[in-house]
C-alpha positions, 0 to 999 in steps of 0.5 A: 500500500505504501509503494503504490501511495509513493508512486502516485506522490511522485507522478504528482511530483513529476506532472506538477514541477517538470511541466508536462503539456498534456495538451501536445500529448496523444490520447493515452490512458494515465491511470487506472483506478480499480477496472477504470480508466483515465485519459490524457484526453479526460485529464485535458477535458476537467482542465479546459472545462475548469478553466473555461467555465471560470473565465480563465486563460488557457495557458500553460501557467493556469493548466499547471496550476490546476494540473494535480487538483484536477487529477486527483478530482478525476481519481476520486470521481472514478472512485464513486463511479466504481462504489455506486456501482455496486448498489442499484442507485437510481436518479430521476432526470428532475434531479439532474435538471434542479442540480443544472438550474442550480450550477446555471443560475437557472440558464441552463440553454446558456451553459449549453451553448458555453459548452459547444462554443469552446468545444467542451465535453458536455455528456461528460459533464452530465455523465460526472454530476449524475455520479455525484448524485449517486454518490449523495444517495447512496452515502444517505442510505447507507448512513442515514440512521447512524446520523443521530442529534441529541435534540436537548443539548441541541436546546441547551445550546439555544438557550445558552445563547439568549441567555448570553446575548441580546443578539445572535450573530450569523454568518453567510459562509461558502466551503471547499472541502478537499480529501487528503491523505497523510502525505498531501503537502497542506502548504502545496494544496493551500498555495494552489487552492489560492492561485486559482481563486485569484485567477477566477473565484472562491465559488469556481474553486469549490465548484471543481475541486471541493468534494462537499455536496454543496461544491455545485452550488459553489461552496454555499452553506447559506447563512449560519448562526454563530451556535450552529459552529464548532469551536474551531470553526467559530472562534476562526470566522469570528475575527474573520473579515468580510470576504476574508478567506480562512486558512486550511482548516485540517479535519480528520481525512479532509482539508476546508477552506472557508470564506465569509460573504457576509455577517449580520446580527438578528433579534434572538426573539425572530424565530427560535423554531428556525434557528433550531431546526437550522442548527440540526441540519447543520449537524446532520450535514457534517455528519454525512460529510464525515462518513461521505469522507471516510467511505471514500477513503476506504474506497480509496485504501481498497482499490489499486491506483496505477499511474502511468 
């Protein structure tokens, strides 16, 4: 296990620093992944796609900078393909239309069109959010009666909360969530996460690279109350600045970055109800993560990975 982990760190090494042009390359398979397979044309494919879609330049610079995320994006995805495989997973078109609505601002005609006119692989785009999806429902059938919340400590945080403040403070926070392993550079990915939210946006950035289900809706966690964060994730975005982006923040097998769009403080009085229903999802939500992460991973330790 740890010759193959080596052999995937040094193609990694070798793509990132020795400059390889993918694009001068003929078609040629570049990893397997279990019985899958991915191309120097699929490689090329995320990478235009990623660009194009985030208004960035296609040159050699930008390719290199998003060269390994996106390798390890394709990894990944190849990884749930093979896991949904193995459960009858189905998912109706409705679900693939609202998750399109949501990436297009409701137009998907034009990102249609943005597809043909810069010659991208729109099937495979489809193909890739319709495995994301399978992934979701299997991960919630799978773990669904494991996510349990304690509703009276979900209440004694409420109520220590008004109790201590005239106001509660929201936050609205977008996420990228990225799985790693125990010999992934932090100082690498955080320089590379960064480059490219500079080139293009925090929201584009999650929308390629973030494994959270919130990743097609650009990173989005909408609006937090300030009771519905850890400590760690509390006591960070609190001194954070508005559109200020945190550093990596390390949680068991994955790396988060989170940035803060807006903050505001609401009346304790509006609605108790809301606030506390709000507070439960947020938690189930981490919980699903967290097994979504861990099952990956364990996909990941049990299946071989050739890089050629």
């Amino acid at each position: 296990m740890k010759e193959k982990k080596l052999r995937v760190i040094l193609i990694f090494v070798v793509l990132v620093f020795f400059n390889i042009n993918l694009f001068a390359l003929e078609n040629v398979i570049i990893a397997k992944i279990g019985n899958k397979t991915i191309s120097s044309y699929d490689l090329k494919n995320k990478i235009r796609t990623s660009l194009i879609l985030s208004d960035q330049e296609i040159n050699q610079v930008n390719i290199n900078k998003i060269k390994r995320l996106s390798l390890s994006s394709l990894i990944n995805l190849r990884l749930k393909e093979l896991e949904v495989l193995n459960y009858d997973i189905s998912i109706d078109q409705k679900q693939i239309i609202d998750q399109l609505n949501v990436i297009s601002s409701d137009n998907i005609t034009s990102l249609k069109q943005k597809f043909k006119l810069n010659n991208l692989d729109y099937k495979t785009f489809l193909s890739e959010l319709e495995i994301e999806l399978k992934w979701q429902k299997l991960i919630f059938s799978l773990y669904s009666k494991k996510v349990k919340i304690d509703d009276n400590n979900v209440q004694k945080n409420i109520e220590k909360i008004i109790l201590e403040n005239k106001k509660i403070k929201q936050y609205k926070l977008l996420e990228i969530e990225i799985l790693i392993n125990d010999q992934t550079n932090i100082e690498t990915l955080n320089k590379e996460i960064q480059d490219f939210i500079k080139q293009s946006s925090f929201k584009e950035a999650a929308k390629k690279f973030s494994i959270s289900p919130t990743a097609r809706d650009g990173g989005n966690l909408g609006w937090i109350d300030s009771i519905s964060l850890s400590k760690e994730i509390f006591s960070m975005v609190d001194k954070m600045k508005i559109g200020e982006i945190s550093q990596p923040i390390k949680k068991f097998n994955t790396v988060s970055f989170y940035k803060v769009s807006d903050t505001r403080e609401v009346d304790k009085n509006i609605d108790l109800e809301k606030i506390r229903k709000n507070f439960i999802n947020l938690q189930k939500n981490e919980l699903f993560k967290l097994y979504s992460n861990s099952h990956l991973s364990k996909k990941k330790n049990n299946t071989f990975i050739e890089l050629k």
